[in-house]
TORMARDO-114037 format. One record per atom (N, C-alpha, C): atom name; residue in one letter; x, y, z. Coordinates in nm, 3 decimals, padded with zeros to 5 digits. Example, Ala and Ser with C-alpha at 12.3 -4.5 7.8 and 13.67 -1.06 7.14 Angstrom:
BEGIN
<nunu: N, bami: A, px: 01.319, py: -00.569, pz: 00.780> $
<nunu: CA, bami: A, px: 01.230, py: -00.450, pz: 00.780> $
<nunu: C, bami: A, px: 01.320, py: -00.330, pz: 00.780> $
<nunu: N, bami: S, px: 01.285, py: -00.225, pz: 00.708> $
<nunu: CA, bami: S, px: 01.367, py: -00.106, pz: 00.714> $
<nunu: C, bami: S, px: 01.290, py: 00.003, pz: 00.787> $
end
This chain:
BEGIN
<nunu: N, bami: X, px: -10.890, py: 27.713, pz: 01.146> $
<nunu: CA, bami: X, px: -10.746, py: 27.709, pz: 01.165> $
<nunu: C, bami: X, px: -10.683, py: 27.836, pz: 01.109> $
<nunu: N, bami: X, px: -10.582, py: 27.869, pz: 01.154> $
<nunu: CA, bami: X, px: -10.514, py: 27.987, pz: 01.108> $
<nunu: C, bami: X, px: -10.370, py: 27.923, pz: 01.062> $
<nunu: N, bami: X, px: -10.316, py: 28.028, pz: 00.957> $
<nunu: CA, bami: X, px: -10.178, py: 28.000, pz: 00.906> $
<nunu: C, bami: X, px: -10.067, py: 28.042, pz: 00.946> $
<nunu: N, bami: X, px: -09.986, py: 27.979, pz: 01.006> $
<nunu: CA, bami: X, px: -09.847, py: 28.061, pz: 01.083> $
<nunu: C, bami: X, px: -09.751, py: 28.012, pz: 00.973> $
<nunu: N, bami: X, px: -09.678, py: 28.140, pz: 00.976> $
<nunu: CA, bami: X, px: -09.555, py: 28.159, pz: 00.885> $
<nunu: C, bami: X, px: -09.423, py: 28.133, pz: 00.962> $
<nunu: N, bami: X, px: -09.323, py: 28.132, pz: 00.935> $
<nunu: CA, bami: X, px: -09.164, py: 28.110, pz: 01.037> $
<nunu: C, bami: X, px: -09.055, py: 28.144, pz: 00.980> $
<nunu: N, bami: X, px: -08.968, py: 28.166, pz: 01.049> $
<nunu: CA, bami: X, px: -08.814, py: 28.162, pz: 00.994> $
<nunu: C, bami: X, px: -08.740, py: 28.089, pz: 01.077> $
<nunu: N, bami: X, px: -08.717, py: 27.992, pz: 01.063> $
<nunu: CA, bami: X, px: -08.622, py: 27.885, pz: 01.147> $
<nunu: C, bami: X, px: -08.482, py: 27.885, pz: 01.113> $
<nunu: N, bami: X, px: -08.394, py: 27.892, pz: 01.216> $
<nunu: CA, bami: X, px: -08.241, py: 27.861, pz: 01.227> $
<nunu: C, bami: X, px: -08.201, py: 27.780, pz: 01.356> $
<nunu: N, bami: X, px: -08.079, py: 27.762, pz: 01.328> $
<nunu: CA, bami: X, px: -08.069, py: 27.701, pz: 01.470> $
<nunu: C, bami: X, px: -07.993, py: 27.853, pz: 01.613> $
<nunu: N, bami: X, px: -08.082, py: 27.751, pz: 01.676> $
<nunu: CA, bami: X, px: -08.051, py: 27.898, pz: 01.806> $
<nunu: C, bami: X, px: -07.952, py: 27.962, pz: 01.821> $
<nunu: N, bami: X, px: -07.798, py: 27.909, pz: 01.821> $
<nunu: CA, bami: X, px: -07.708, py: 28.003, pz: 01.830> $
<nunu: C, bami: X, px: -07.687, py: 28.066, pz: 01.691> $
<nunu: N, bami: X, px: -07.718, py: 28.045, pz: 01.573> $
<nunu: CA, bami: X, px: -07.680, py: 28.112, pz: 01.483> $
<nunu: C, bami: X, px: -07.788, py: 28.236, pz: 01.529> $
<nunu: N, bami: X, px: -07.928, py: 28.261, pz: 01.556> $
<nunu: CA, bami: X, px: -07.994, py: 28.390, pz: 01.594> $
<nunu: C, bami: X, px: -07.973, py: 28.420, pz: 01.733> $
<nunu: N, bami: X, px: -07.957, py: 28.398, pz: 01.813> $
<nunu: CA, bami: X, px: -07.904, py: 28.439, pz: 01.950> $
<nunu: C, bami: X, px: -07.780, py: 28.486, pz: 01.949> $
<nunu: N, bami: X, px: -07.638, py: 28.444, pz: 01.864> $
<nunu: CA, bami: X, px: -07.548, py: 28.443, pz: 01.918> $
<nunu: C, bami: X, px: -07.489, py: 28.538, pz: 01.816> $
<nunu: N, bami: X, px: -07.514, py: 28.445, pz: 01.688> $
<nunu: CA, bami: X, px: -07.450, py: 28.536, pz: 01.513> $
<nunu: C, bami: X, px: -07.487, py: 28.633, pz: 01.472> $
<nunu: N, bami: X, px: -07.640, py: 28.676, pz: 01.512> $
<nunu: CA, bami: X, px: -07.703, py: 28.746, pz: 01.412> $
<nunu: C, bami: X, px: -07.767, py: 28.848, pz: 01.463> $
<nunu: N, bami: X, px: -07.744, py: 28.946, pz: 01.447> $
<nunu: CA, bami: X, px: -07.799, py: 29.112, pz: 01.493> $
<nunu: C, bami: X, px: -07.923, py: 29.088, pz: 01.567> $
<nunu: N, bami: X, px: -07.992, py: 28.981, pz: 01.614> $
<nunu: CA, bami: X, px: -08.155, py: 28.937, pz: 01.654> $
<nunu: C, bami: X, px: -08.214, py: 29.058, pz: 01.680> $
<nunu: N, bami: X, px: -08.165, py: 29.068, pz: 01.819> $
<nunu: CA, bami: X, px: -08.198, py: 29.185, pz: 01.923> $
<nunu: C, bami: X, px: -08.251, py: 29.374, pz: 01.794> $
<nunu: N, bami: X, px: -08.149, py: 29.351, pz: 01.715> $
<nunu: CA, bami: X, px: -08.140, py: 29.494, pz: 01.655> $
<nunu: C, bami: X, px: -08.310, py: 29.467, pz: 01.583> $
<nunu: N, bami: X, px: -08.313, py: 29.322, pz: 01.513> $
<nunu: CA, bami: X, px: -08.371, py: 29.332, pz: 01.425> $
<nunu: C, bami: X, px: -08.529, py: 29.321, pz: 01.464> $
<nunu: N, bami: X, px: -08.549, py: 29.273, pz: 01.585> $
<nunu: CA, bami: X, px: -08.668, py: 29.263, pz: 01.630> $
<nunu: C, bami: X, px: -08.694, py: 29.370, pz: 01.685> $
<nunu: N, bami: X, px: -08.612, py: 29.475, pz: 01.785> $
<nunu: CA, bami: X, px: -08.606, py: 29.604, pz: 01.807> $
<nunu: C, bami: X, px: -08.614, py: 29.697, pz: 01.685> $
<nunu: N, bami: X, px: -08.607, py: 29.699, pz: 01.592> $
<nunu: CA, bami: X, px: -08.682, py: 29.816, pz: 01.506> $
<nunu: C, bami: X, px: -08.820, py: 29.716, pz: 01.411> $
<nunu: N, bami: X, px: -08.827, py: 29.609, pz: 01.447> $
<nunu: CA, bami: X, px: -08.961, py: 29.584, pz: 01.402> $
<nunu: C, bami: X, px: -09.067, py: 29.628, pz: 01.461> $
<nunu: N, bami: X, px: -09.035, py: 29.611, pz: 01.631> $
<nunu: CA, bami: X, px: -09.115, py: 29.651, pz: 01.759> $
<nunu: C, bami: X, px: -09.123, py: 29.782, pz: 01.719> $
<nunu: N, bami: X, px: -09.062, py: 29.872, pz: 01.717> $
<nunu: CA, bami: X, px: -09.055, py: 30.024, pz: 01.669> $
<nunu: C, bami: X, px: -09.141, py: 30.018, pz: 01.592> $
<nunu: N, bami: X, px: -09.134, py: 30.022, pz: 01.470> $
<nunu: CA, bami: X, px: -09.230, py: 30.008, pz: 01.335> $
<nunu: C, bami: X, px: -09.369, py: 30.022, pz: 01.374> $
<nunu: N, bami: X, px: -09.386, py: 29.824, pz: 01.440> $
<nunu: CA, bami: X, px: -09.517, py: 29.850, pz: 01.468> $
<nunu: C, bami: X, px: -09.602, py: 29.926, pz: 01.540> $
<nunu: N, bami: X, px: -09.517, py: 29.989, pz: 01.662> $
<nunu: CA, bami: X, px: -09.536, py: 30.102, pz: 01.776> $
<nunu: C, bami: X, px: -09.582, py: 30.188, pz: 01.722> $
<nunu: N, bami: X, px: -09.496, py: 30.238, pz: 01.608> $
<nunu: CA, bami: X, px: -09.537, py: 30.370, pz: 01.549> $
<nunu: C, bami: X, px: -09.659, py: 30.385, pz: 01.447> $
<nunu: N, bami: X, px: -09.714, py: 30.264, pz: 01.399> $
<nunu: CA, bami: X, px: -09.764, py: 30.239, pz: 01.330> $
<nunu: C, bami: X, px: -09.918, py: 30.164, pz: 01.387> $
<nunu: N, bami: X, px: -09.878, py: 30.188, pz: 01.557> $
<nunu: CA, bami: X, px: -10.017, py: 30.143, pz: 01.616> $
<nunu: C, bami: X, px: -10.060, py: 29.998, pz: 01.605> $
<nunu: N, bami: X, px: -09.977, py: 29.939, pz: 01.567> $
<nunu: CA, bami: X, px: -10.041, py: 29.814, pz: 01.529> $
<nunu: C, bami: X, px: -09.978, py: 29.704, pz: 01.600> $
<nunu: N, bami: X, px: -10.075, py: 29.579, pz: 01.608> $
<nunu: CA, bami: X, px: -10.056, py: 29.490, pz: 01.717> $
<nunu: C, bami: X, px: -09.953, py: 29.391, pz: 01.681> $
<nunu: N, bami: X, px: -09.840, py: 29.335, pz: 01.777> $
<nunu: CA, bami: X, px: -09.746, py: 29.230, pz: 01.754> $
<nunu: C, bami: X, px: -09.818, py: 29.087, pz: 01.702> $
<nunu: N, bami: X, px: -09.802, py: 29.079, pz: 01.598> $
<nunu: CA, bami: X, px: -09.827, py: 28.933, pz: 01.555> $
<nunu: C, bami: X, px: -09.711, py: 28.869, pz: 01.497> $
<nunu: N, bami: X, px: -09.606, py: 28.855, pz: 01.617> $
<nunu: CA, bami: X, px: -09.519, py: 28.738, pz: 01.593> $
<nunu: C, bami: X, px: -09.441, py: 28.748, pz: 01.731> $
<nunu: N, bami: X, px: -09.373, py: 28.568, pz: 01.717> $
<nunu: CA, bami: X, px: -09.327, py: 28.572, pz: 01.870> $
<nunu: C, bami: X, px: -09.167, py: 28.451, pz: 01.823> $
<nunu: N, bami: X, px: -09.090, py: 28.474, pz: 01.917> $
<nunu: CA, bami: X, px: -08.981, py: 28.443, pz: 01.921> $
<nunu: C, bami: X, px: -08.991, py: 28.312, pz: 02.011> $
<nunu: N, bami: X, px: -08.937, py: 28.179, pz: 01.949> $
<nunu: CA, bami: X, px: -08.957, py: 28.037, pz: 02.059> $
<nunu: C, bami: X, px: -08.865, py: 28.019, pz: 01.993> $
<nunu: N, bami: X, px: -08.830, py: 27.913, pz: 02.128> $
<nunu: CA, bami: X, px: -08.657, py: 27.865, pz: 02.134> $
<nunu: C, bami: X, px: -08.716, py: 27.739, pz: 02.139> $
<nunu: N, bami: X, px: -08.682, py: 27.607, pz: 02.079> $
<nunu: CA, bami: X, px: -08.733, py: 27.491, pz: 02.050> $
<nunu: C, bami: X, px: -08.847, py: 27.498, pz: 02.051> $
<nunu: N, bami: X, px: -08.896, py: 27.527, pz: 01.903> $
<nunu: CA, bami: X, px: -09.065, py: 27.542, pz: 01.885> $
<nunu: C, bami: X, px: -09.077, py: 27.387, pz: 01.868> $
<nunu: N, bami: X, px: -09.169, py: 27.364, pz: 01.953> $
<nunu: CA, bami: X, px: -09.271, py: 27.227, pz: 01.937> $
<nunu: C, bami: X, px: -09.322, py: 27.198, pz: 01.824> $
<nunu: N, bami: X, px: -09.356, py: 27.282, pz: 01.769> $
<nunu: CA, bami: X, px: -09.393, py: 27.232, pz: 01.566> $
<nunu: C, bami: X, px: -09.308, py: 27.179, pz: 01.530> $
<nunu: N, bami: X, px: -09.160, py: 27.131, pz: 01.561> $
<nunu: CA, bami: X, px: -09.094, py: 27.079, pz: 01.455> $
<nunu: C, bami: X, px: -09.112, py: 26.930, pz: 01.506> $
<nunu: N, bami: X, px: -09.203, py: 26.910, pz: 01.596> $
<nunu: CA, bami: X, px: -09.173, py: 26.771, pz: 01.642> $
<nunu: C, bami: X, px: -09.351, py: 26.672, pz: 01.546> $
<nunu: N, bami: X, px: -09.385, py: 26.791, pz: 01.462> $
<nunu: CA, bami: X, px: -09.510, py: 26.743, pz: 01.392> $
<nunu: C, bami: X, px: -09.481, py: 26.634, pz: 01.314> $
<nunu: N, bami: X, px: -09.537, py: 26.542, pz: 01.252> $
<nunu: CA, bami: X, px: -09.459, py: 26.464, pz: 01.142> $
<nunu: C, bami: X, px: -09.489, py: 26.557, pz: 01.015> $
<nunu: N, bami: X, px: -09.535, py: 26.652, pz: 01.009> $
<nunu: CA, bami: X, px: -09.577, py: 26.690, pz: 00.881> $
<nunu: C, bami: X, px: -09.422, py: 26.794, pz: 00.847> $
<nunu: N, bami: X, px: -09.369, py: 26.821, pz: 00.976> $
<nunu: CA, bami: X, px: -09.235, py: 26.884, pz: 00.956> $
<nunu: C, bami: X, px: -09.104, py: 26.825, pz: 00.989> $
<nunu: N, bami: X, px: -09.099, py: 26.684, pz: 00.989> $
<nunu: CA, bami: X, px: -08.969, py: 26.618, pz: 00.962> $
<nunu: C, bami: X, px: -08.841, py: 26.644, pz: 00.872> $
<nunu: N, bami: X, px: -08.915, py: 26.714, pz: 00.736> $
<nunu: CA, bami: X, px: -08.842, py: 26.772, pz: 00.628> $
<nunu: C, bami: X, px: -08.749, py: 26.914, pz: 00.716> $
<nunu: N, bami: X, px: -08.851, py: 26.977, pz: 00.737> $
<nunu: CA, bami: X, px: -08.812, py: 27.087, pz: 00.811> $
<nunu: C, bami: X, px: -08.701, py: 27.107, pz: 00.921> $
<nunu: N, bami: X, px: -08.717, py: 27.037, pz: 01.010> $
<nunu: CA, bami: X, px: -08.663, py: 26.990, pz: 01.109> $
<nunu: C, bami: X, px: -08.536, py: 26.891, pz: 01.106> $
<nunu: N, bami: X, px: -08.556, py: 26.800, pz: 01.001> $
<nunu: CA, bami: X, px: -08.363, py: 26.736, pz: 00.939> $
<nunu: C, bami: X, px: -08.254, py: 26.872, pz: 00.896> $
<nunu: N, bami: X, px: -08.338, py: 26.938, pz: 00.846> $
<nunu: CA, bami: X, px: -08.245, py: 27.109, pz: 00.778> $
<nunu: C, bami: X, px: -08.196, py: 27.157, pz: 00.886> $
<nunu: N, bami: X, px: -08.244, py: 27.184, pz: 00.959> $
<nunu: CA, bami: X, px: -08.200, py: 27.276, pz: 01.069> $
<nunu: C, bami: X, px: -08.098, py: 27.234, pz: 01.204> $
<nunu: N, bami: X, px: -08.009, py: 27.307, pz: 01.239> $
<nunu: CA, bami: X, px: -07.896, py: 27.230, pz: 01.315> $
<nunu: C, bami: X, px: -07.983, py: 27.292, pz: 01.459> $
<nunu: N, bami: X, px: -07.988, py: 27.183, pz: 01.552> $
<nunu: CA, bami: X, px: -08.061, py: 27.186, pz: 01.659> $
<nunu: C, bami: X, px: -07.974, py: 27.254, pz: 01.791> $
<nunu: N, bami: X, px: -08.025, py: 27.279, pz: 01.866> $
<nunu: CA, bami: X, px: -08.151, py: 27.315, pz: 01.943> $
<nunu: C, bami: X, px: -08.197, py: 27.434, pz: 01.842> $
<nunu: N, bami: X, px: -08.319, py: 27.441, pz: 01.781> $
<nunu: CA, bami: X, px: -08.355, py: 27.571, pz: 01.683> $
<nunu: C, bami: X, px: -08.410, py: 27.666, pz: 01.759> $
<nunu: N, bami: X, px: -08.449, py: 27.757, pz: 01.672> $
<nunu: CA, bami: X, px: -08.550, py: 27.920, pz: 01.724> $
<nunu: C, bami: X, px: -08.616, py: 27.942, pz: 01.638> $
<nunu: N, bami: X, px: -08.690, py: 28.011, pz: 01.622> $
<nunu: CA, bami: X, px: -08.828, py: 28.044, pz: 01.561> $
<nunu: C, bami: X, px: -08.867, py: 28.172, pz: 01.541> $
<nunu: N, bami: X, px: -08.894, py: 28.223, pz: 01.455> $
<nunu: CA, bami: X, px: -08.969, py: 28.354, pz: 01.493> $
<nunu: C, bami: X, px: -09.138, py: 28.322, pz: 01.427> $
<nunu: N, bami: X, px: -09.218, py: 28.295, pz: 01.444> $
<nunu: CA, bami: X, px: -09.350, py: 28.265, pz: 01.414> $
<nunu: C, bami: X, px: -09.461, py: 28.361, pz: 01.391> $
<nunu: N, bami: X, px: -09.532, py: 28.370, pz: 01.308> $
<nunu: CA, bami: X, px: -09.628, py: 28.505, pz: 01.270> $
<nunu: C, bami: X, px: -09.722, py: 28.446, pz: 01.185> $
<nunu: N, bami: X, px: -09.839, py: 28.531, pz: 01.213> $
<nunu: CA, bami: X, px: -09.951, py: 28.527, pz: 01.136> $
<nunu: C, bami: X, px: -09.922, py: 28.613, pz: 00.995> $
<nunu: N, bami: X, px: -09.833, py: 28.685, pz: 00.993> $
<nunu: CA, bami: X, px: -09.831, py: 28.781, pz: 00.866> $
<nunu: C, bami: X, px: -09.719, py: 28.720, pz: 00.750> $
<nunu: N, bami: X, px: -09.749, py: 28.675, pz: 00.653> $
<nunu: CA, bami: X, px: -09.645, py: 28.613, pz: 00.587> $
<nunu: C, bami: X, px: -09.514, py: 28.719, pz: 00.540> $
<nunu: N, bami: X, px: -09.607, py: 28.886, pz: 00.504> $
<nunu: CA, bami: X, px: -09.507, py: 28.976, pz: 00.444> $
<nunu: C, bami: X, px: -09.399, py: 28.994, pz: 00.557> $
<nunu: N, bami: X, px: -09.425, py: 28.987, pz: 00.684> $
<nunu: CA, bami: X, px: -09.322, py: 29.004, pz: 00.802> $
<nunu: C, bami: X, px: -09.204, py: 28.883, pz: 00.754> $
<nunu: N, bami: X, px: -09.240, py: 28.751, pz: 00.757> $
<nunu: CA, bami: X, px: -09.176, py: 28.650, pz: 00.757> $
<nunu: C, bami: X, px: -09.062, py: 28.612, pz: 00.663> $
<nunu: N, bami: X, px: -09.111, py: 28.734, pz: 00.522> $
<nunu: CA, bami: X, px: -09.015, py: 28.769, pz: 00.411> $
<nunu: C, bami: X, px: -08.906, py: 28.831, pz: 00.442> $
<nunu: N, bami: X, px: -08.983, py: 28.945, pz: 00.530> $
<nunu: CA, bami: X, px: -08.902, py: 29.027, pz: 00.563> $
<nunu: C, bami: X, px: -08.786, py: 28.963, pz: 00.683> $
<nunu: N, bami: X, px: -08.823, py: 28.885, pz: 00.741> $
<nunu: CA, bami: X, px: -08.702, py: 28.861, pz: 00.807> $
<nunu: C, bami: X, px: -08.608, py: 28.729, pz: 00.726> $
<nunu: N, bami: X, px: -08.692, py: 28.659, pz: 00.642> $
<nunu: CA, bami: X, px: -08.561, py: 28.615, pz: 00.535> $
<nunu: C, bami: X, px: -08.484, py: 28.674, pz: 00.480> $
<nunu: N, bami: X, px: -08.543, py: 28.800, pz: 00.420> $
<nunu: CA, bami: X, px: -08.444, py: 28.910, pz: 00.377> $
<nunu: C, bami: X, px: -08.378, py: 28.958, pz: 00.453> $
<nunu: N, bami: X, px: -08.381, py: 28.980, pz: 00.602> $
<nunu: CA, bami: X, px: -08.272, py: 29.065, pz: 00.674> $
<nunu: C, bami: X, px: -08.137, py: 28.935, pz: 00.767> $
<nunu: N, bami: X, px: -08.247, py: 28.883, pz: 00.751> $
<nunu: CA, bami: X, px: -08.141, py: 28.768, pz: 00.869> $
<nunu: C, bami: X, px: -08.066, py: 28.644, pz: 00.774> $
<nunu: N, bami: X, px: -08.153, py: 28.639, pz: 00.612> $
<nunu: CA, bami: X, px: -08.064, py: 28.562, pz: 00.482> $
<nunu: C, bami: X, px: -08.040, py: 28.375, pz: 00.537> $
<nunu: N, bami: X, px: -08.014, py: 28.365, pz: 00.630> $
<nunu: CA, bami: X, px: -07.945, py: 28.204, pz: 00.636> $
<nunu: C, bami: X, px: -08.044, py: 28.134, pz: 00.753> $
<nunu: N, bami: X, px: -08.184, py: 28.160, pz: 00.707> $
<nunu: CA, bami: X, px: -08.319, py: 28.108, pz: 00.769> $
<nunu: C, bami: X, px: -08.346, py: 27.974, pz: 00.690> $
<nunu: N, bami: X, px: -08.449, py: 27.925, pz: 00.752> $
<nunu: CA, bami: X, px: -08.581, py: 27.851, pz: 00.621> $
<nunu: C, bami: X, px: -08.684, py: 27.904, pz: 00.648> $
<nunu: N, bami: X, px: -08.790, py: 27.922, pz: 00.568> $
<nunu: CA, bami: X, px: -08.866, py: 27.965, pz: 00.597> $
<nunu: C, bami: X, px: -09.029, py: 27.852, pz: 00.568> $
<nunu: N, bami: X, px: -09.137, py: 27.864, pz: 00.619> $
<nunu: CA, bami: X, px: -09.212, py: 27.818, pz: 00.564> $
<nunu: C, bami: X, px: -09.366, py: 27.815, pz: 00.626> $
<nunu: N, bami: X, px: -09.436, py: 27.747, pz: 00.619> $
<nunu: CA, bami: X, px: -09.582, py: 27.800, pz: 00.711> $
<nunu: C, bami: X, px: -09.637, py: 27.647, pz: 00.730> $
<nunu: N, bami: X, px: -09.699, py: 27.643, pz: 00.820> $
<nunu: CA, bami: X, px: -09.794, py: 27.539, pz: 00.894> $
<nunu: C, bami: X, px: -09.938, py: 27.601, pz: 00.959> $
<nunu: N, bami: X, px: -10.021, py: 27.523, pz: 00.963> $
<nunu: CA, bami: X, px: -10.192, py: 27.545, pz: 00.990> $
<nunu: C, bami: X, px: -10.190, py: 27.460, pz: 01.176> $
<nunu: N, bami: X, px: -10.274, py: 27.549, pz: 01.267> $
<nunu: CA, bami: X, px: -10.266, py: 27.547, pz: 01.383> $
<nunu: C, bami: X, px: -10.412, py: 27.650, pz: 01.452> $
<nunu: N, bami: X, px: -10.506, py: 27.592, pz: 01.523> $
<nunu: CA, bami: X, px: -10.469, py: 27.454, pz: 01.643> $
<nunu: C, bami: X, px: -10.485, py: 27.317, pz: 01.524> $
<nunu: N, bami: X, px: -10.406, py: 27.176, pz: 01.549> $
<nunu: CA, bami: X, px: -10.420, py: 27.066, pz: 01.450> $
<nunu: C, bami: X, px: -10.403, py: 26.994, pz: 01.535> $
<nunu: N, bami: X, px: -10.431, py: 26.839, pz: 01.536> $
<nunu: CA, bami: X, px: -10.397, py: 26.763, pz: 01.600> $
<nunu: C, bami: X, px: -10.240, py: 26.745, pz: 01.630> $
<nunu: N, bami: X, px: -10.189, py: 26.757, pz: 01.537> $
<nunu: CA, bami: X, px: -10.019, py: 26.745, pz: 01.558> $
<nunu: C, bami: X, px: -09.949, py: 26.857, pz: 01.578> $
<nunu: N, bami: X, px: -10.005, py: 26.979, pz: 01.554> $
<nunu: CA, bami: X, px: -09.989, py: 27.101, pz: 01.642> $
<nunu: C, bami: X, px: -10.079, py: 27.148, pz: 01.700> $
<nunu: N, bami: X, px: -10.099, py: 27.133, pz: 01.821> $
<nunu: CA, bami: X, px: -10.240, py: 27.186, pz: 01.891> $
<nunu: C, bami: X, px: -10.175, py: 27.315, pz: 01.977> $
<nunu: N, bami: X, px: -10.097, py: 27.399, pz: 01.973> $
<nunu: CA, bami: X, px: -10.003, py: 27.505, pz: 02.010> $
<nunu: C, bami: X, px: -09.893, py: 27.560, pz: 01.929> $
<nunu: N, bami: X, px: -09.951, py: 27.660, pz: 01.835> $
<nunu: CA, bami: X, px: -09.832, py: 27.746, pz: 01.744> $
<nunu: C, bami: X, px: -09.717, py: 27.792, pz: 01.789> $
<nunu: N, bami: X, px: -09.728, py: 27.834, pz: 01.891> $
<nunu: CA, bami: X, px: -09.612, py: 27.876, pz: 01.936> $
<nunu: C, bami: X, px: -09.550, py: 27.832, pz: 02.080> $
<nunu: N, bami: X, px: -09.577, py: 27.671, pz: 02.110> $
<nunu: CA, bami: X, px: -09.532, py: 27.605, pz: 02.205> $
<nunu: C, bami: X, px: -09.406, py: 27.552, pz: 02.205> $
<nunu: N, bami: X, px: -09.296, py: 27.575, pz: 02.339> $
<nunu: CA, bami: X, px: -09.169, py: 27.590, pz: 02.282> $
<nunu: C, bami: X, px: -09.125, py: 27.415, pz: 02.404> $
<nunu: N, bami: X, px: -09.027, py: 27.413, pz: 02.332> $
<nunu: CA, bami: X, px: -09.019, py: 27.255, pz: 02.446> $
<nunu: C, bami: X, px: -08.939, py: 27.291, pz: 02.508> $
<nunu: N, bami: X, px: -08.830, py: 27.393, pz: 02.530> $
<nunu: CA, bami: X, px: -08.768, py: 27.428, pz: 02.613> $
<nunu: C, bami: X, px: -08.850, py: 27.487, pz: 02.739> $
<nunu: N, bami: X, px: -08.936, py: 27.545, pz: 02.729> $
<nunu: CA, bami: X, px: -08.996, py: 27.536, pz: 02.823> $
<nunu: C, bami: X, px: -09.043, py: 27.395, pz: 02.937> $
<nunu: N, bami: X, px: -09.020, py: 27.300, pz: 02.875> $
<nunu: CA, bami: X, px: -09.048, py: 27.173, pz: 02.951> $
<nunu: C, bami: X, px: -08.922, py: 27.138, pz: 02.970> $
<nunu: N, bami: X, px: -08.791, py: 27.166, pz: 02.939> $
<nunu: CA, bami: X, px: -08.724, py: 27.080, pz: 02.991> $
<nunu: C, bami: X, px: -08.650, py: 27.187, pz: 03.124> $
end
């Protein structure tokens, strides 16, 4: 299993409030320049929150949420620090109750 890290808000506060676009655009930069491969992805109703192991998680957050999801935890700091009014936290995946890290349910509806 591998460990995914997150920063969860609810969607219009990062879509709508919050610099998103800027902030993922000079991350993309960074790593460009730095050769190195994207390990994190942006989901709009991530399916992890529907785990029971993240009920806690998922009462916090004003719904429909977003996600930014990563294997790298120091990234995941870093966007608590820039974007401030996240939660943040990590879950283990493929699992029975997450068998897709970054499966979004908006996609199904």
């Amino acid at each position: 299993m591998t460990t995914y890290y997150f920063s969860i808000a609810s969607k219009k506060f990062l879509v709508e409030e919050e610099p998103f676009d800027e902030v993922i655009s000079e991350r993309i930069r960074n790593y460009n320049e730095q050769e190195k491969e994207i390990d994190f992805w942006f989901v709009l109703e991530p399916a992890f929150l529907e785990a029971p192991e993240m009920a806690e998680v998922k009462a916090k957050v004003p719904q429909p949420a977003a996600a930014i999801i990563s294997t790298n935890k120091t990234f995941i700091t870093w966007t608590k620090l820039r974007l401030e009014y996240v939660l943040t936290g990590e879950f283990e995946a493929p699992s029975d109750s997450i068998p897709d890290p970054i499966a979004s349910l908006a996609a199904a509806s």
